[in-house]
ChimeraX commands (.cxc) that place a marker at each C-alpha (Angstrom):
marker #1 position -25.83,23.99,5.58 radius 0.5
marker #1 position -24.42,20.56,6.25 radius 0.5
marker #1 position -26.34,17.95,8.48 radius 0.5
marker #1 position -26.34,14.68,9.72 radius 0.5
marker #1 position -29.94,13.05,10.67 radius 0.5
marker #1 position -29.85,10.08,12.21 radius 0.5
marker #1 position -32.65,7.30,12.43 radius 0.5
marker #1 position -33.64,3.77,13.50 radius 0.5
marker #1 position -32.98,3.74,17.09 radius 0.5
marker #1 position -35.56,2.17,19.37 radius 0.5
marker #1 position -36.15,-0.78,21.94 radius 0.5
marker #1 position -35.17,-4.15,21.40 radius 0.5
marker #1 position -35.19,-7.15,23.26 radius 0.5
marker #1 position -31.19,-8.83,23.71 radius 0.5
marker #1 position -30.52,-10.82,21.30 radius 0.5
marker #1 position -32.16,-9.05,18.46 radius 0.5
marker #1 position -31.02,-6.52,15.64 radius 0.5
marker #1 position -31.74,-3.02,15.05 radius 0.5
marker #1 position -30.12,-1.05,11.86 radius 0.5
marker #1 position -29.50,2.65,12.00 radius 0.5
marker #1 position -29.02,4.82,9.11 radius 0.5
marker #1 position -27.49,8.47,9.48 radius 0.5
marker #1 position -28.18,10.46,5.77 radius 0.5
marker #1 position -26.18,13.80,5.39 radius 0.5
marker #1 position -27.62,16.46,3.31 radius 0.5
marker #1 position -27.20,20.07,2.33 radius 0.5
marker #1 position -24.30,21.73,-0.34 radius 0.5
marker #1 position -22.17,18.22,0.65 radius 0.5
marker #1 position -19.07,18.22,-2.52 radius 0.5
marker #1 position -18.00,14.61,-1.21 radius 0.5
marker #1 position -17.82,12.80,1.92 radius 0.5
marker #1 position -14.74,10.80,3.18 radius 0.5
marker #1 position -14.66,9.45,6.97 radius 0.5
marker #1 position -18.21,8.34,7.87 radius 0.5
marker #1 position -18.46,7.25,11.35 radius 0.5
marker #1 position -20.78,6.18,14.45 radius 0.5
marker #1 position -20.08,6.56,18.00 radius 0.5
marker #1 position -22.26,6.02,21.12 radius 0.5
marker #1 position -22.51,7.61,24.65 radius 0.5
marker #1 position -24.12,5.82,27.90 radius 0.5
marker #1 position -24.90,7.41,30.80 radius 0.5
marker #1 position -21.87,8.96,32.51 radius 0.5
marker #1 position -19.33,6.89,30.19 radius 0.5
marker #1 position -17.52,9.02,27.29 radius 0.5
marker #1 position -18.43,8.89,23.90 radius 0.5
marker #1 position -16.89,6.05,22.29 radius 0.5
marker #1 position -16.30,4.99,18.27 radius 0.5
marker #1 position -18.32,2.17,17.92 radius 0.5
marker #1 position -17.32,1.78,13.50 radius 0.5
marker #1 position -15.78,3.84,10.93 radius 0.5
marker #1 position -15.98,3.47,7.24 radius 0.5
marker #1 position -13.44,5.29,5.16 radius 0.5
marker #1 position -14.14,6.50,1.55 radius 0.5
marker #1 position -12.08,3.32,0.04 radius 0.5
marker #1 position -14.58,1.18,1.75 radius 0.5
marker #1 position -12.08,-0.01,4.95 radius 0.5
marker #1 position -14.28,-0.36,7.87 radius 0.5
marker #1 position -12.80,-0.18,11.47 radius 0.5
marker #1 position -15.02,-1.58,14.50 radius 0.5
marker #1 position -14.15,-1.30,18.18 radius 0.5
marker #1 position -13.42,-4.63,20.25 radius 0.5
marker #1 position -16.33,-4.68,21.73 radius 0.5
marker #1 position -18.87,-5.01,18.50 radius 0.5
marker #1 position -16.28,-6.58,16.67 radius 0.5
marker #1 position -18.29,-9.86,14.90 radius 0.5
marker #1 position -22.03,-8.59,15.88 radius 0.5
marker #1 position -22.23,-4.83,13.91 radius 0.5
marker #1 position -21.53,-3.91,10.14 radius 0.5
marker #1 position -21.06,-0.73,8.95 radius 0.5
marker #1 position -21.71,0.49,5.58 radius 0.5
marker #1 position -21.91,2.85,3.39 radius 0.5
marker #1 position -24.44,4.60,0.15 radius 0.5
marker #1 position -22.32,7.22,-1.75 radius 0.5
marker #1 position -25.13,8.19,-4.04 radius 0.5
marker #1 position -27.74,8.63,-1.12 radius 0.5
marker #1 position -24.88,10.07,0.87 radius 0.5
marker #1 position -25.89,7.78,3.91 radius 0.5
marker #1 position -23.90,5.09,5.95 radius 0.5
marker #1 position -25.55,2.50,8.10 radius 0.5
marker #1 position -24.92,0.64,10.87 radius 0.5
marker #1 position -26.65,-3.26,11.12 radius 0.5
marker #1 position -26.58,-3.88,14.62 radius 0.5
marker #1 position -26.91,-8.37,15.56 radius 0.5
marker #1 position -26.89,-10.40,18.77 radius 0.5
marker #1 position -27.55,-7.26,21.13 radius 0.5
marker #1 position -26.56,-6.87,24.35 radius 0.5
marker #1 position -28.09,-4.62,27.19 radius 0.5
marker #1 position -24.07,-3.22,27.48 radius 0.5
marker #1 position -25.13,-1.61,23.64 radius 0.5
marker #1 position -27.55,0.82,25.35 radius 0.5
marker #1 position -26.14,4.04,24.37 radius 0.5
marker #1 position -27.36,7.44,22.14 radius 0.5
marker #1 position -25.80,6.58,19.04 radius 0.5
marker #1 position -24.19,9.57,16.57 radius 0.5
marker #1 position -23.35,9.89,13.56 radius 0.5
marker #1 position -20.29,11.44,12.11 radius 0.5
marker #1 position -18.34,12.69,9.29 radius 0.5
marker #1 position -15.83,14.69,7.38 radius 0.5
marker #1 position -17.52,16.56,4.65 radius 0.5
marker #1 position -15.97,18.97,2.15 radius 0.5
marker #1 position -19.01,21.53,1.14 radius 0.5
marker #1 position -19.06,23.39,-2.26 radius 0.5
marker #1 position -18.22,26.55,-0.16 radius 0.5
marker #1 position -15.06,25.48,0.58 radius 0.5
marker #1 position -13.87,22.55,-0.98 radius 0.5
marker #1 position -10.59,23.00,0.28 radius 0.5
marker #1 position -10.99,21.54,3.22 radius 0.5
marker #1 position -12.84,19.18,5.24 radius 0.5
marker #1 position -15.09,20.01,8.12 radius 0.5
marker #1 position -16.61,16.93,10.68 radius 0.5
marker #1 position -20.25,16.91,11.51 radius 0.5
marker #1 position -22.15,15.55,13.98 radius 0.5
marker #1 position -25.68,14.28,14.09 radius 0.5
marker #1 position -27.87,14.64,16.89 radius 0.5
marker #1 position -27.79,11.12,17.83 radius 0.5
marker #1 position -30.29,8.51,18.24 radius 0.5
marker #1 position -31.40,6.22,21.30 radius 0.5
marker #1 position -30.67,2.51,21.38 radius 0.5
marker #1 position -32.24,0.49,24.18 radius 0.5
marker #1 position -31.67,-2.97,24.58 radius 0.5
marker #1 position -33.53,-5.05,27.27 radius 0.5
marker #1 position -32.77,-8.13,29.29 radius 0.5
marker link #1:1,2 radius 0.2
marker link #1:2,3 radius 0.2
marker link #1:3,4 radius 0.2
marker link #1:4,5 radius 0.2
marker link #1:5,6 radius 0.2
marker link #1:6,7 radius 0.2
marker link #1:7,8 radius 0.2
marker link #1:8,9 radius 0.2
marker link #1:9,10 radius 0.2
marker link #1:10,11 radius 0.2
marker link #1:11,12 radius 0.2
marker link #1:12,13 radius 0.2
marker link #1:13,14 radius 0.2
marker link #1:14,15 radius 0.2
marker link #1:15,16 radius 0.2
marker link #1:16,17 radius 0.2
marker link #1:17,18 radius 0.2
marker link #1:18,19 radius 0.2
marker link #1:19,20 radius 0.2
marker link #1:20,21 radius 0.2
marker link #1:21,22 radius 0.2
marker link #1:22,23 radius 0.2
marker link #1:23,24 radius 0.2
marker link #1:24,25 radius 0.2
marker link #1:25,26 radius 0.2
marker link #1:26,27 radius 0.2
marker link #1:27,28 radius 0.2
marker link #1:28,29 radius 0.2
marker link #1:29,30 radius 0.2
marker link #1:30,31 radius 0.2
marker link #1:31,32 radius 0.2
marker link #1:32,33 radius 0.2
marker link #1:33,34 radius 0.2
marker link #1:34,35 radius 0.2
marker link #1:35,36 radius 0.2
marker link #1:36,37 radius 0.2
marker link #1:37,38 radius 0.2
marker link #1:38,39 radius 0.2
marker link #1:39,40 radius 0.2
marker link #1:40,41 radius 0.2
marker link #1:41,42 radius 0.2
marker link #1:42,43 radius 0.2
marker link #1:43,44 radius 0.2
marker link #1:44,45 radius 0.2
marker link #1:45,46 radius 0.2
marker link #1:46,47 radius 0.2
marker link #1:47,48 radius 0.2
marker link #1:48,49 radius 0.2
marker link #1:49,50 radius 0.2
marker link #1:50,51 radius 0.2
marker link #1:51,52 radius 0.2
marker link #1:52,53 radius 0.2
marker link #1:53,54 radius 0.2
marker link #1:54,55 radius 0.2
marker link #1:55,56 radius 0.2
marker link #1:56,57 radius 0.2
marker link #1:57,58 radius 0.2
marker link #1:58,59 radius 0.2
marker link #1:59,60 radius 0.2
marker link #1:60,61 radius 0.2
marker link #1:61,62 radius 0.2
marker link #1:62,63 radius 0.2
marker link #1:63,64 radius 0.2
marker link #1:64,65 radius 0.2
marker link #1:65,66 radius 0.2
marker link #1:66,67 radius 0.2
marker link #1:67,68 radius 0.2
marker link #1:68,69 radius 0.2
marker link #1:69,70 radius 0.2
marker link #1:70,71 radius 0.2
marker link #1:71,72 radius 0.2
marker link #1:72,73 radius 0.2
marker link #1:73,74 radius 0.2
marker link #1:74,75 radius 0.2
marker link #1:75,76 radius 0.2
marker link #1:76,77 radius 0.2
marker link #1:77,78 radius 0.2
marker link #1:78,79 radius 0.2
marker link #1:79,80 radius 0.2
marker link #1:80,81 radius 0.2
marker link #1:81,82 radius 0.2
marker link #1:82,83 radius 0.2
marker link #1:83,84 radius 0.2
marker link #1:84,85 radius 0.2
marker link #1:85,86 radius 0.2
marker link #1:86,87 radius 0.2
marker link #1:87,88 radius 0.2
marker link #1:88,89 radius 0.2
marker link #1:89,90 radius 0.2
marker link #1:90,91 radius 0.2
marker link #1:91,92 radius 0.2
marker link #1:92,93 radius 0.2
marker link #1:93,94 radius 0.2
marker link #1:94,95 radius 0.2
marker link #1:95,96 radius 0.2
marker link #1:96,97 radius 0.2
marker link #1:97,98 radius 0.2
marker link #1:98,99 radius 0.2
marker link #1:99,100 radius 0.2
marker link #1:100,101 radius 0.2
marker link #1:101,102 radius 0.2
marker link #1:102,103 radius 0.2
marker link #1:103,104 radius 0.2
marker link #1:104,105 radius 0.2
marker link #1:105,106 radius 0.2
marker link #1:106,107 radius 0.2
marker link #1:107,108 radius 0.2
marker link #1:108,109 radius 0.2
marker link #1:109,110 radius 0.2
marker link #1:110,111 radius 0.2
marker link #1:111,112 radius 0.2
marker link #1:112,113 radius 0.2
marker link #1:113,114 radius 0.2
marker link #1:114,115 radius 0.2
marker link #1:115,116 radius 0.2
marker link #1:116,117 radius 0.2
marker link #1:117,118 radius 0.2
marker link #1:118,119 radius 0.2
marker link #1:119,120 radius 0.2
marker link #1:120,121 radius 0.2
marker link #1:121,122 radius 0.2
view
């Protein structure tokens, strides 16, 4: 019942910005972790940012000082502003969380989104 859609992915020129928003719907009670990752061609998939509930954000070395992550509890949605890009940022982006449902709000279950392309160009 739970899903992640994510959007905003698309070609850019390096240098520019791109901002992606992931908005999770369905019978969602609350949402704690929110999260993005990316995958490039034959490279693993790698956590790019991660927003917890209390509003602490957590970027990897590599995007540290160029992307923000944030988050919209009442549209259930966390974003990612993406500056300066790089052609090295060229990855399918996803979208992840951990999402308690009214079904069982006992525990917490992580979702996934289907992911969205990001191409920059030289």
């Amino acid at each position: 019942q739970v899903q992640l859609v994510e959007s905003g992915g698309g070609l850019v020129q390096a240098g520019g910005s791109l901002r992606l928003s992931c908005a999770a719907s369905g019978s969602i009670f609350s949402i704690n972790t929110m999260a993005w990752y990316r995958q490039a061609p034959g490279k693993q998939r790698e956590l790019v940012a991660l927003i917890t509930s209390g509003d602490s954000t957590t970027y990897a070395d590599s995007v540290k000082g160029r992307f923000t992550i944030s988050r919209d509890n009442a549209k259930n949605t966390v974003n990612l502003q993406m500056n300066s890009l790089k052609p090295e940022d060229t990855a399918v982006y996803y979208c992840n969380a951990d999402i308690r449902n009214f079904r069982d709000r006992q525990n917490m279950y992580n979702y996934w989104g289907q992911g969205t392309q990001v191409t920059v160009s030289s």
